[in-house]
Every structure is written in structure tokens, then in C-alpha cells.
KEKE-3310 file (N, C-alpha, C; in steps of 0.2 Angstrom, whole numbers, plus 5000, padded with zeros to 4 digits):
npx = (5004:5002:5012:5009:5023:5029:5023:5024:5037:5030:5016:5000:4984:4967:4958:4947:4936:4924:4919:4905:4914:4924:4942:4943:4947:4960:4965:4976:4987:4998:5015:5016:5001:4997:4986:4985:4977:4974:4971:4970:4976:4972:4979:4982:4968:4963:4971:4967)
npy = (4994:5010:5024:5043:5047:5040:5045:5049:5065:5080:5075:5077:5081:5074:5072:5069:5060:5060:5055:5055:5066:5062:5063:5048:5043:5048:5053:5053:5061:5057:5064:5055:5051:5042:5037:5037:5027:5033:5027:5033:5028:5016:5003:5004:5005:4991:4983:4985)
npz = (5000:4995:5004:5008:5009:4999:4988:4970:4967:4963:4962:4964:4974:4968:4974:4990:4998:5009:5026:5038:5043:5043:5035:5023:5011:5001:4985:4974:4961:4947:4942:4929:4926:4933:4943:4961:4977:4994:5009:5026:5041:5041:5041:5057:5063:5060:5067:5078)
capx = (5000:5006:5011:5011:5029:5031:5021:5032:5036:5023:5009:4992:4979:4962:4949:4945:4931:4924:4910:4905:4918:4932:4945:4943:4951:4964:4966:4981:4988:5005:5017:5015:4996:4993:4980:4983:4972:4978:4967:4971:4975:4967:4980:4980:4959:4962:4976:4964)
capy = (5000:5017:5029:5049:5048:5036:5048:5054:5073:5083:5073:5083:5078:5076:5069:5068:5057:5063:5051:5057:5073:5061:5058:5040:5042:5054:5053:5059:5057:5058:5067:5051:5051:5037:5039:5033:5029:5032:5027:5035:5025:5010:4997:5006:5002:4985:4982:4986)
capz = (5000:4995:5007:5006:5008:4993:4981:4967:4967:4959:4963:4966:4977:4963:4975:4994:5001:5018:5027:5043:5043:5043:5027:5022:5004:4994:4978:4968:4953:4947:4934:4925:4925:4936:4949:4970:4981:5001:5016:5030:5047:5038:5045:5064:5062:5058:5071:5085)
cpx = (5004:5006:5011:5018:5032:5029:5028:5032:5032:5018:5003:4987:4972:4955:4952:4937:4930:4916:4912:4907:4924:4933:4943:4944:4955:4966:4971:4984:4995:5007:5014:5007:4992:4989:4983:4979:4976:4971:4972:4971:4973:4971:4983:4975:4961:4966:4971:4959)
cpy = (5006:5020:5038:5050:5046:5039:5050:5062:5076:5080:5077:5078:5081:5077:5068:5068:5060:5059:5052:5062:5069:5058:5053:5038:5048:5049:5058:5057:5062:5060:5063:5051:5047:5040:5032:5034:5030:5033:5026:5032:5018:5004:4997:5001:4994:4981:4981:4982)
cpz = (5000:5002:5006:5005:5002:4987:4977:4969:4963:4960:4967:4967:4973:4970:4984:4996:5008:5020:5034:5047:5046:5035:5028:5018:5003:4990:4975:4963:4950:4942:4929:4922:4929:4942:4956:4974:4989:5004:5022:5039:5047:5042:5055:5067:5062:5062:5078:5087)
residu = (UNK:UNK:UNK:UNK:UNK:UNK:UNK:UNK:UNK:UNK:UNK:UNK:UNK:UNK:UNK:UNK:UNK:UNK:UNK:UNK:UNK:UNK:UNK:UNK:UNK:UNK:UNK:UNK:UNK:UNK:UNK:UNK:UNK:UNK:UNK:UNK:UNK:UNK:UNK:UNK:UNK:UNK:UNK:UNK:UNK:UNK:UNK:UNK)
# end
């Protein structure tokens, strides 16, 4: 799973989800074109 540290440089955040008035998606998309998704906390949550 990506993390924001791993984005390349340049990479712009297209899209955030908000369910409940918390993140739960970003979306960005890189020089290249491609598109990342990052959820937020996701394997903390899943630890607990």
C-alpha cells in the first residue's frame, strides 16, 4: 500500500472522500498520469 511519503514529486491531490467529517480516501495522481488511492489510518483500524 502506498504511502504519502512514497508519492512521486509533483503529485496533486484530485479527490477527497469525507464520510462522517472524517478523510477515508485521497486521491492523487502523478506526473506520470497514474492515479493513487491512500486510506488514512486504515491498517492502525484493523490492528485494533
Amino acid at each position: 500500500m502506498p504511502a504519502i511519503k512514497t508519492l512521486p514529486s509533483g503529485s496533486m491531490n484530485t479527490k477527497v472522500i469525507i464520510n462522517e467529517g472524517k478523510i477515508i480516501e485521497r486521491v492523487y495522481e502523478t506526473p506520470k498520469g497514474e492515479l493513487i488511492s491512500l486510506f488514512p489510518n486504515q491498517s492502525s483500524k484493523e490492528a485494533a
